[in-house]
C-alpha positions in Angstrom: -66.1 -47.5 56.1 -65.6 -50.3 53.3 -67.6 -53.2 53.8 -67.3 -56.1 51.0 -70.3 -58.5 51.4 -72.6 -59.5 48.3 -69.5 -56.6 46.6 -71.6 -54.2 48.3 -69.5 -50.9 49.5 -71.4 -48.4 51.7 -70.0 -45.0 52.3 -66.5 -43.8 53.2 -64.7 -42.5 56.1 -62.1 -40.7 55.5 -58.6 -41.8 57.5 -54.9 -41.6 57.2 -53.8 -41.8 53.2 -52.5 -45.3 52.4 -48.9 -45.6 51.3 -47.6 -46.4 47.8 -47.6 -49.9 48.4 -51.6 -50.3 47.9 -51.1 -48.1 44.8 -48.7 -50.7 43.3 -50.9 -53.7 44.1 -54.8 -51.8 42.8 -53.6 -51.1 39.6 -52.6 -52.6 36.2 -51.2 -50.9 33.4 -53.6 -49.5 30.9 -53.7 -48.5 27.3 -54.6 -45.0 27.0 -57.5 -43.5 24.8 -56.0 -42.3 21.4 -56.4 -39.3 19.8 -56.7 -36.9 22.5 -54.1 -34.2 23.1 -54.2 -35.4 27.2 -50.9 -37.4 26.6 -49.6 -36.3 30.2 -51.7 -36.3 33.2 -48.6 -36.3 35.6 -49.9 -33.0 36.7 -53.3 -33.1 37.9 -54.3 -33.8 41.8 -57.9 -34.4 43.4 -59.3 -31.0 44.4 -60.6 -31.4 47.6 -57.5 -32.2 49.9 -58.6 -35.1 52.1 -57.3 -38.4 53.5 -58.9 -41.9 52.2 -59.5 -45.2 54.5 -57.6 -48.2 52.7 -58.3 -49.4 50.1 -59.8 -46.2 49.0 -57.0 -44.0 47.3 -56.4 -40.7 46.2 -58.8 -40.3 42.6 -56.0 -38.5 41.1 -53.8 -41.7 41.2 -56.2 -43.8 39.8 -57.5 -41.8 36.5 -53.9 -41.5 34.4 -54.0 -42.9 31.4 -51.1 -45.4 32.5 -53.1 -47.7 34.8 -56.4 -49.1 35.5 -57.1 -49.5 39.3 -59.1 -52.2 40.8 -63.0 -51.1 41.6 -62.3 -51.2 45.6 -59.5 -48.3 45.0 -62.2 -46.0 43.4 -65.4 -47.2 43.3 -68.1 -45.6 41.4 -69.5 -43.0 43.3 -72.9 -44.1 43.8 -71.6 -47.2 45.1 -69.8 -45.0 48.3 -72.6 -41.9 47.8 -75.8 -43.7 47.3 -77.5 -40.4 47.9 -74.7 -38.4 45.8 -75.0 -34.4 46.8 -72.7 -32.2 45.5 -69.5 -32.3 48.5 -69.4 -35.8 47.7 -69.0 -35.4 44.0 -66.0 -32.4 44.6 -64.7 -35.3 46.2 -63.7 -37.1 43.3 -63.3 -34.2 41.1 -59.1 -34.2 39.8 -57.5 -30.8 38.1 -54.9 -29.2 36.9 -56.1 -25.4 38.4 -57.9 -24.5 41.5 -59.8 -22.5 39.4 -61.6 -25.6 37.3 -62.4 -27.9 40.8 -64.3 -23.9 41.9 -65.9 -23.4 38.4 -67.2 -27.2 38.5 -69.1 -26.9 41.8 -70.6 -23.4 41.0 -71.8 -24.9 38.4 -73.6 -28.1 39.7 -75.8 -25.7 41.4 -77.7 -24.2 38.9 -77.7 -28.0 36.7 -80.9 -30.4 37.1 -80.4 -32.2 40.1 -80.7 -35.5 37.6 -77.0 -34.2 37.0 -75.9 -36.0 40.5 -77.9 -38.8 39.6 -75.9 -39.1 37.0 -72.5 -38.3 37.9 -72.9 -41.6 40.2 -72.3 -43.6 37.1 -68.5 -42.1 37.7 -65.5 -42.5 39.2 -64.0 -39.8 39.0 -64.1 -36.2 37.1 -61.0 -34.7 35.4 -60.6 -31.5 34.3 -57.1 -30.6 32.8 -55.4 -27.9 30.8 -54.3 -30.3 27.9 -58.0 -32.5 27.7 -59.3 -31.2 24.3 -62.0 -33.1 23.4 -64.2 -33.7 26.4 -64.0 -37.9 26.6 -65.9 -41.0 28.5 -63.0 -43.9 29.7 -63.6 -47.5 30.3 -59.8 -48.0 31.8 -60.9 -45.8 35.0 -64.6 -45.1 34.8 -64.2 -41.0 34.5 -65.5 -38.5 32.4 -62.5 -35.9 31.1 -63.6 -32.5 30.6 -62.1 -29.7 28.5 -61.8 -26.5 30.4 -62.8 -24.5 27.4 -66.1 -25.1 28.6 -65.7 -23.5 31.7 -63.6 -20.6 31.5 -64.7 -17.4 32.7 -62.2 -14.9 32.6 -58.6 -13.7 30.8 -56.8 -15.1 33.4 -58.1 -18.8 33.5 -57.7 -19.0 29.5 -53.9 -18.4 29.9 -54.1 -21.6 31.6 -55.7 -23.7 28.8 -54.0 -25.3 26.2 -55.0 -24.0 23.1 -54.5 -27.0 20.4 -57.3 -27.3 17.9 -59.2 -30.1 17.9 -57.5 -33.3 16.5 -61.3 -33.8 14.6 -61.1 -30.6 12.9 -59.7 -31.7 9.8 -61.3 -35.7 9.7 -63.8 -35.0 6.3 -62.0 -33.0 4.5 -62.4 -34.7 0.7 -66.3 -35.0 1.3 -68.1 -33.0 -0.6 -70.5 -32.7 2.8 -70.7 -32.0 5.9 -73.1 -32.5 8.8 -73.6 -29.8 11.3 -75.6 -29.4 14.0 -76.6 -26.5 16.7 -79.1 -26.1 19.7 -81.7 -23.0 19.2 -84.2 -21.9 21.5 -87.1 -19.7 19.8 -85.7 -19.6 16.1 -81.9 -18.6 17.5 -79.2 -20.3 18.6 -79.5 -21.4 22.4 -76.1 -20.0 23.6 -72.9 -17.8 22.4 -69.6 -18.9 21.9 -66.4 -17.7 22.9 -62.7 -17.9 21.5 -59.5 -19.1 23.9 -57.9 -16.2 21.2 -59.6 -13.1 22.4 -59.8 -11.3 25.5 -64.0 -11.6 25.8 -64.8 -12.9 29.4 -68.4 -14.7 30.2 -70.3 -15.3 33.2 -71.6 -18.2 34.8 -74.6 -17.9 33.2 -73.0 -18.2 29.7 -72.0 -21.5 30.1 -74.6 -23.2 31.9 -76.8 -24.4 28.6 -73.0 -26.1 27.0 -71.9 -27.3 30.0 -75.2 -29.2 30.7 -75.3 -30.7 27.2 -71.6 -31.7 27.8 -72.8 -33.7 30.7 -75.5 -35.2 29.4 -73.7 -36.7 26.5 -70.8 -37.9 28.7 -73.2 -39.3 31.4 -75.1 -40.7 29.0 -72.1 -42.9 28.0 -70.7 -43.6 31.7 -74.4 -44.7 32.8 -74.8 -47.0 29.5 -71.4 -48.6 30.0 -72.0 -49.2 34.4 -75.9 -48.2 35.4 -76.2 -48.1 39.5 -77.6 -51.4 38.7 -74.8 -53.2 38.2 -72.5 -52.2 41.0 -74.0 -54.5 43.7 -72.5 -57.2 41.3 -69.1 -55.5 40.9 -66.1 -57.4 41.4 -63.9 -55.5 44.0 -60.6 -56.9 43.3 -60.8 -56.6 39.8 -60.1 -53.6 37.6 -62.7 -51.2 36.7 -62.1 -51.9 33.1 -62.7 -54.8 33.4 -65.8 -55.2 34.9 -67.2 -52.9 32.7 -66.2 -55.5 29.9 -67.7 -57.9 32.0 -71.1 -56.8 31.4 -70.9 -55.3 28.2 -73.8 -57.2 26.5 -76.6 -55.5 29.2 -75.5 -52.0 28.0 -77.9 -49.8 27.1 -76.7 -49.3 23.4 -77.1 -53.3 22.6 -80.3 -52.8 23.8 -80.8 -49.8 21.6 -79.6 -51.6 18.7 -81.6 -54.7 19.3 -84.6 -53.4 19.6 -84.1 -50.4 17.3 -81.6 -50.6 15.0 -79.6 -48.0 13.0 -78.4 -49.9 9.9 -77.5 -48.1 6.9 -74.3 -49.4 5.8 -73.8 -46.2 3.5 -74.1 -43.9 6.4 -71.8 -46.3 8.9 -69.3 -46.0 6.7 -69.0 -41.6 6.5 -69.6 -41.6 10.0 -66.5 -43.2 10.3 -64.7 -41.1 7.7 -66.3 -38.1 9.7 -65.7 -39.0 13.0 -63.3 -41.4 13.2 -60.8 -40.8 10.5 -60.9 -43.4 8.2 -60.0 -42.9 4.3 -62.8 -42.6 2.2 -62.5 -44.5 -0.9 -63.2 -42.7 -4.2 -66.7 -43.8 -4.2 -67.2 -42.4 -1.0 -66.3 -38.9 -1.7 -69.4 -38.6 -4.3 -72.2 -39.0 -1.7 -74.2 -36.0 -1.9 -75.8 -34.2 1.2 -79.1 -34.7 -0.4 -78.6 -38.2 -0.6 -77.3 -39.0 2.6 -80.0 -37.1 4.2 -82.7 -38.9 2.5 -81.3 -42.1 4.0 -81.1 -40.6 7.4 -84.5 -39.8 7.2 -85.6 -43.4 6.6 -84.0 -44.4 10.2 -84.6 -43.6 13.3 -80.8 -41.4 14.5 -80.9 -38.2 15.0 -77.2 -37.5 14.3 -75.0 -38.3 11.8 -72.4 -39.1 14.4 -74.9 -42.0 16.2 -73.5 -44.6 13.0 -69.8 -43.5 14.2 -70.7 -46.3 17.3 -73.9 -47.4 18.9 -73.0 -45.9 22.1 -73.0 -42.5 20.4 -76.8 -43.4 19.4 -77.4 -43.3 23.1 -75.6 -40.1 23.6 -77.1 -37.9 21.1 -80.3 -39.1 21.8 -80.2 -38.2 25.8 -78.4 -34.6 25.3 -81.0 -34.1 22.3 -83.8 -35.0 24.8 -82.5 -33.5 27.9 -81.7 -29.7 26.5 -85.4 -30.2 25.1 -87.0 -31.4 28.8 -84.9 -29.2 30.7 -84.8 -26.1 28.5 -86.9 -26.1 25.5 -83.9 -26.4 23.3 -84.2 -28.1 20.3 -81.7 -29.3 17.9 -81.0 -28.5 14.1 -79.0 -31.0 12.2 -78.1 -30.6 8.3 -76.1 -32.2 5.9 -74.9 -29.3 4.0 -72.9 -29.0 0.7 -69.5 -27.5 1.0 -68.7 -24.8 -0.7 -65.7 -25.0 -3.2 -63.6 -22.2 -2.2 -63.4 -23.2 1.5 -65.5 -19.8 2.0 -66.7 -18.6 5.8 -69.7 -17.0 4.6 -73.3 -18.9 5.9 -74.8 -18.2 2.2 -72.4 -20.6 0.7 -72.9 -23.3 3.1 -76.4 -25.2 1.6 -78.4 -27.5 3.4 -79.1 -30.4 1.1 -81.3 -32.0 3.8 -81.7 -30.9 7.8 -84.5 -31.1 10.3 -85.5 -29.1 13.5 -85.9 -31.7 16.6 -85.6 -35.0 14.8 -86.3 -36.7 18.2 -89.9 -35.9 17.5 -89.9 -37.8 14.7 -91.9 -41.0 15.1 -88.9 -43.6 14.2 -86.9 -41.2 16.8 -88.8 -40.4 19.1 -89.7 -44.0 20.3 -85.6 -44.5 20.4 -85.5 -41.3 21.8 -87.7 -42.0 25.1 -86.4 -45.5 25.5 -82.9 -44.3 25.9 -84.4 -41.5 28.1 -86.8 -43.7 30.5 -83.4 -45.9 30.7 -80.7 -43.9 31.8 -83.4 -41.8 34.5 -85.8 -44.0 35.6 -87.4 -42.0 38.4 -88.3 -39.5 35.6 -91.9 -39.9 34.3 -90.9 -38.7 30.4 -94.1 -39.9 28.8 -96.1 -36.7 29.1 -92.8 -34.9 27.4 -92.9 -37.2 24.2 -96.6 -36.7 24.2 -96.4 -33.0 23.5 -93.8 -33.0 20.8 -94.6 -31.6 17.2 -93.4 -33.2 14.5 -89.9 -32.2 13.3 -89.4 -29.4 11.1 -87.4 -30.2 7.7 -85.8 -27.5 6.3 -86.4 -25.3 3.1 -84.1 -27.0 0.1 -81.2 -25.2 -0.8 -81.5 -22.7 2.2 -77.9 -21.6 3.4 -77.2 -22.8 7.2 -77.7 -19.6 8.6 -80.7 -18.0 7.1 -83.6 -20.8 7.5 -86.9 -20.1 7.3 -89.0 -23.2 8.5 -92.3 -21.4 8.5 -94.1 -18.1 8.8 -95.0 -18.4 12.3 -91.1 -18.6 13.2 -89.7 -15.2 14.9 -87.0 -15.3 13.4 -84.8 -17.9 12.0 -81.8 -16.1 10.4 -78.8 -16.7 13.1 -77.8 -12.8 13.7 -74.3 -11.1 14.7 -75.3 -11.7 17.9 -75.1 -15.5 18.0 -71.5 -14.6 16.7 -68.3 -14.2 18.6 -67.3 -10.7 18.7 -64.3 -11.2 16.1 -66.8 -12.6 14.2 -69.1 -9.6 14.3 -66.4 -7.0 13.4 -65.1 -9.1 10.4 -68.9 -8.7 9.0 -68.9 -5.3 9.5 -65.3 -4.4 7.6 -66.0 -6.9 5.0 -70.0 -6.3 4.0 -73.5 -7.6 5.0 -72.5 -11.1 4.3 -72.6 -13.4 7.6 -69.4 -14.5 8.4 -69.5 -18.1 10.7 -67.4 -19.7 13.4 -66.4 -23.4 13.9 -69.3 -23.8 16.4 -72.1 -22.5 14.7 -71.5 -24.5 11.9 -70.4 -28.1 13.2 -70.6 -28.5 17.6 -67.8 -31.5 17.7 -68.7 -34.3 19.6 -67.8 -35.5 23.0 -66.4 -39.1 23.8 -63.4 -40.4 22.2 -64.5 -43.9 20.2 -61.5 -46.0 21.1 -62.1 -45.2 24.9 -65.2 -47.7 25.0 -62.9 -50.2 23.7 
């Protein structure tokens, strides 16, 4: 049942589905997010067939790109789950394949139950063939998931869309770029796999990428509506619309007031980088050195955290969360590019990186403010207390063959952090470590113009 008093709404029960009528009159037109290859979402429908009490419609009519319904049509889900468990979630979860609603569920089994917390910050979840990259959007409140994440066998890549990236080629005249990777014990944290090849994967294979997926897009839906807020929600209005409404409470203006991020030099290639805007001739000469010596005079732990101060929040909470969770830390590295566009790790040199830069001292305080924010039942002091310092990488050390100190196992990424392809080009081609798109720059998740 939907009861509206103080904009309160308690849980559902579910009755006959409304008729089109309702659907006409809970929803505005809406300016889709740009840049994403999710043009079309004619096709998707919520996974769980069930019937919805009035207003309360179907979450597959309410997350296309061409409207924005009103909160009462599909409230957050904490504010109809206040104690959100899993079969309330699949409720709201909206795909293209059986397959990707099954996958989803498996896997919110074997996530930190902090994940349901989290997903209450949510309308819905959408998980379609032709979503490539994963995205956060204010005009309905969901995350967007790429099912490249959650593939497991030959059959369910057929399904997927296969178009690279749109971010692939953003860059390109730098003379830099800035990767970053997760490692656990001097090696990288998981494998990756190709949408080319007919490898399969278990579960278990992409539990650690699907979890800091989440964590960066639940970061970005909790900063922009916290459970908080939702007793204040306007029903009748659209949910992009009270999100705007509160916009100076979000976490990342507190973020920024309190700890700012303000080199103007490093705002402006995160937007060449991430966003796509021309670099001017000036631009182009930054060197990796010098751009991570600025870095290191600020508190971000990413270059892409200057693309937009929500991002700070986001890499912040998946940087911290793979480390609480699963003592993952994160390398990131400006590196120089080589000239002949080579795929080899030894030509790709680190001007400046560090290991875990949330341990640094101007991060780490950002770090466990964002943290203590977003989960505030989670006691994260002792966590912060027992971080080392960050380690800085070696000068001139290729990506792939870093040695931080003689204490480290081992912290040259071997074939086996490779994809298979990968491995059998070293081999026919000589000792020389070949890299993928992954191990050398993870893109990042959440579309910029969809907090707009």
């Amino acid at each position: 049942m939907i009861k509206q008093g103080m904009n309160m709404i308690y849980p559902l029960t579910l009755l006959p589905l409304i008729g089109a009528t309702l659907l006409l009159t809970a929803c505005k037109d809406s300016t889709a997010p740009v840049n994403n290859n999710a043009t079309d979402l004619d096709h998707i429908y919520t996974y769980i067939e069930q019937t919805y009490q009035e207003p309360l419609q179907d979450p597959a009519s309410c997350v296309n790109y061409t409207r924005s319904c009103h909160v009462e049509a599909l409230p957050f889900i904490a504010m109809s789950y206040p104690e959100t468990q899993i079969p309330q979630i699949m409720s709201r979860v909206v795909v293209s394949h059986d397959w990707m609603g099954e996958r989803f569920e498996a896997l919110l089994t074997h996530l930190p139950k902090e994940i349901l917390t989290l997903l209450g910050s949510v309308t819905a979840i959408v998980i379609a063939d032709n979503i490539r990259p994963s995205f956060y959007w204010t005009g309905s409140g969901a995350i967007y998931l790429d099912p490249a994440s959650l593939w497991l066998t030959n059959e369910e890549k057929l399904t997927i869309d296969q178009t690279s990236d749109y971010r692939d080629e953003l860059g390109a005249n730098l003379s830099y770029d800035f990767f970053h990777r997760f490692v656990k014990q001097g090696q990288a944290a998981y494998r990756t796999y190709s949408l080319s090849n007919s490898e399969e994967r278990t579960l278990d294979d992409i539990i650690i990428p699907m979890a800091s997926l989440l964590f960066h897009e639940l970061a970005h839906a909790n900063d922009f509506m916290p459970a908080s807020l939702m007793v204040s929600l306007h029903l009748d209005q659209t949910t992009r619309s009270e999100i705007a409404r509160f916009s100076v409470l979000r976490l990342n203006q507190q973020l920024k007031q309190r700890y700012p991020i303000v080199d103007s030099t490093l705002i402006s290639q995160a937007k060449i980088l991430y966003t796509g805007t021309t670099a001017t001739e000036e631009e182009t000469q930054h060197s990796a050195s010098y751009l991570g010596d600025l870095m290191s005079q600020e508190g971000a732990n990413h270059l892409y955290a200057y693309s937009h101060q929500a991002e700070d929040v986001a890499m912040l909470f998946q940087a911290t969360m793979l480390n609480y969770y699963y003592g993952i830390e994160m390398d990131s590295a400006f590196v120089i590019k080589p000239q002949n566009d080579s795929n080899y790790c030894e030509d790709y040199i680190v001007g400046w990186g560090q290991r875990n830069r949330i341990a640094d001292p101007m991060s780490k305080q950002r770090a466990q403010f964002v943290s203590e924010q977003l989960l505030t039942d989670l006691d994260l002091s002792p966590f912060f207390a027992q971080l080392t310092p960050p380690q800085t990488f070696p000068d001139l050390t290729n990506w792939c063959n870093i040695s931080l100190s003689s204490t480290d196992e081992s912290n040259s990424f071997s074939e086996s952090t490779l994809t298979d392809n990968d491995s059998n080009s070293i081999k026919a081609k000589s000792s020389r470590q070949q890299v993928n798109s992954e191990l050398l720059r993870h893109h990042h998740h959440g579309v910029i113009t969809s907090f707009n």
